[in-house]
C-alpha positions, 0 to 999 in steps of 0.5 A: 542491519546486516545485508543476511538479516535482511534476506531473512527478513523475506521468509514467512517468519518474517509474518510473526515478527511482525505480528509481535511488534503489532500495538496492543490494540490492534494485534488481536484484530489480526484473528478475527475472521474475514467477515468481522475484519470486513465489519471493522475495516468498515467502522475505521472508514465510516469513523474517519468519513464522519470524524474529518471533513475531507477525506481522501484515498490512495489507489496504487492498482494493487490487491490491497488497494483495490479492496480499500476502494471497493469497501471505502466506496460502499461507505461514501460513493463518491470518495475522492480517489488519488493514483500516483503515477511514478512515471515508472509503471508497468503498462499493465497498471496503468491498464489495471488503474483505468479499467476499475475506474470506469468499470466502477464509475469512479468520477472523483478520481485525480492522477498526480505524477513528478514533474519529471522523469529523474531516475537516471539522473539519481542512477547516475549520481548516486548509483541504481539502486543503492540506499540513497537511489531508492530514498531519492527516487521514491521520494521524487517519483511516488512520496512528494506528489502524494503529499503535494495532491494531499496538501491541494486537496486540502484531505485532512485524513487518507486512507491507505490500503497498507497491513501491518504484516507486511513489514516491521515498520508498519505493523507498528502503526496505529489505525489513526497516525497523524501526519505533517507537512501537510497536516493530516491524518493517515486512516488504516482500516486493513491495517490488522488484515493477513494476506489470506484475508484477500486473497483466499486461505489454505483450506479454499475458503475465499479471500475478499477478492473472490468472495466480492468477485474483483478481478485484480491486477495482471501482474500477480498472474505473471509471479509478482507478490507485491507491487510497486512501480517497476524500479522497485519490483520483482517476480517473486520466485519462491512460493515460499518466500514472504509476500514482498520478497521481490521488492529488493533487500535495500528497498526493505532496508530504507523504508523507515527513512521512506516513511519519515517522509511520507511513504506509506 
């Protein structure tokens, strides 16, 4: 793909796009309004929680995330909760990540990190932030221990907070996708959720996040639109621009191969 697709791939365009490559089942939940999202996202999890015997869930600090956990945890309180920790977070996540902890009394909660830092080590090897940089560091520093933690746990289904409007690659998943090495089952339920629906839409109805009262992460306040570690994002400069402009053009570029080992 040629480095000016990829560019336009951060416009708002690129919501529709996504949307056309949505399955059949699941594009038209992308319409209902938030309350019925809520109502559905609530049947995925109690489906996944009554279908799998351990059922785990990522919390990475974003929005998304944090609306995962909050509707997950009014489902089964005490649902096992894993943070990967890249080694590479800004100090405001790790700050973010522990407050909800405790301010929402999660007890089952499991922090995994790689067993070291090697991203200069990549950077010098490979180069910072080439193709094969973000393949080998993300696998390193965020892939491989979430599915090392999935496989000691012994989860057979994780719930991830991803949506399908974010990206050409996960808008074609499914609400259930299997997954190997370990075996399990990767559970969506904002899988057919917009961005509005969590953060508030353009006529001042409230998103999730107002309408429950979350506080969120410090880092939108400073222009980020979506959230990785800091080798992977930005501030997002443009107001107009798609949610995860800031992640980088190559990032974007690599995450069919990201996903083919595990990512989210």
């Amino acid at each position: 793909m040629e480095k000016n697709d990829l560019a336009d791939k951060f416009t708002k365009k690129r919501t529709e796009r996504c949307l056309e490559l949505m399955r059949p089942e699941v594009r038209p939940l992308v319409d209902l309004p938030l309350e019925a999202k809520i109502e559905r996202s609530k049947d995925v999890i109690r489906e996944a929680v009554a279908r799998y015997k351990n059922v785990g869930l990522g919390f990475s600090g974003g929005t998304d995330s944090l609306v995962l956990l909050h509707l997950a945890l009014q489902i089964k309180h005490d649902m096992p909760v894993v943070f990967v920790d890249t080694i590479r977070e800004f100090p405001e996540n790790y700050q973010f990540v522990e407050e909800v902890r405790e301010k929402w009394g999660i007890e089952n909660f499991t922090m995994v990190r790689a067993d070291r830092d090697r991203c200069d080590e990549f950077s010098a090897k490979l180069g910072y932030k080439t193709p094969e940089f973000m393949v080998q560091y993300c696998n390193d520093h965020k892939i491989a221990p979430m599915m090392k933690a999935i496989g000691r746990f012994g989860f057979d289904a994780f719930l991830v907070g991803l949506r399908g409007v974010e990206h050409e690659e996960r808008a074609q998943e499914t609400l259930f996708s299997p997954r190997h090495d370990p075996e399990h089952t990767r559970v969506h339920p904002l899988l057919f959720w917009r961005r509005e629906d969590v953060l508030g839409f353009p006529d001042g109805s409230p998103g999730y996040v107002k309408r429950y009262g979350l506080a969120t992460n410090p880092l939108y306040a400073k222009g980020y639109t979506s959230l990785g570690c800091k080798v992977c994002s930005a501030v997002n400069t443009d107001p107009n621009a798609h949610e995860r402009a800031g992640r980088g053009i190559v990032r974007e570029s690599v995450m069919k191969q990201l996903r083919k080992l595990g990512y989210t």
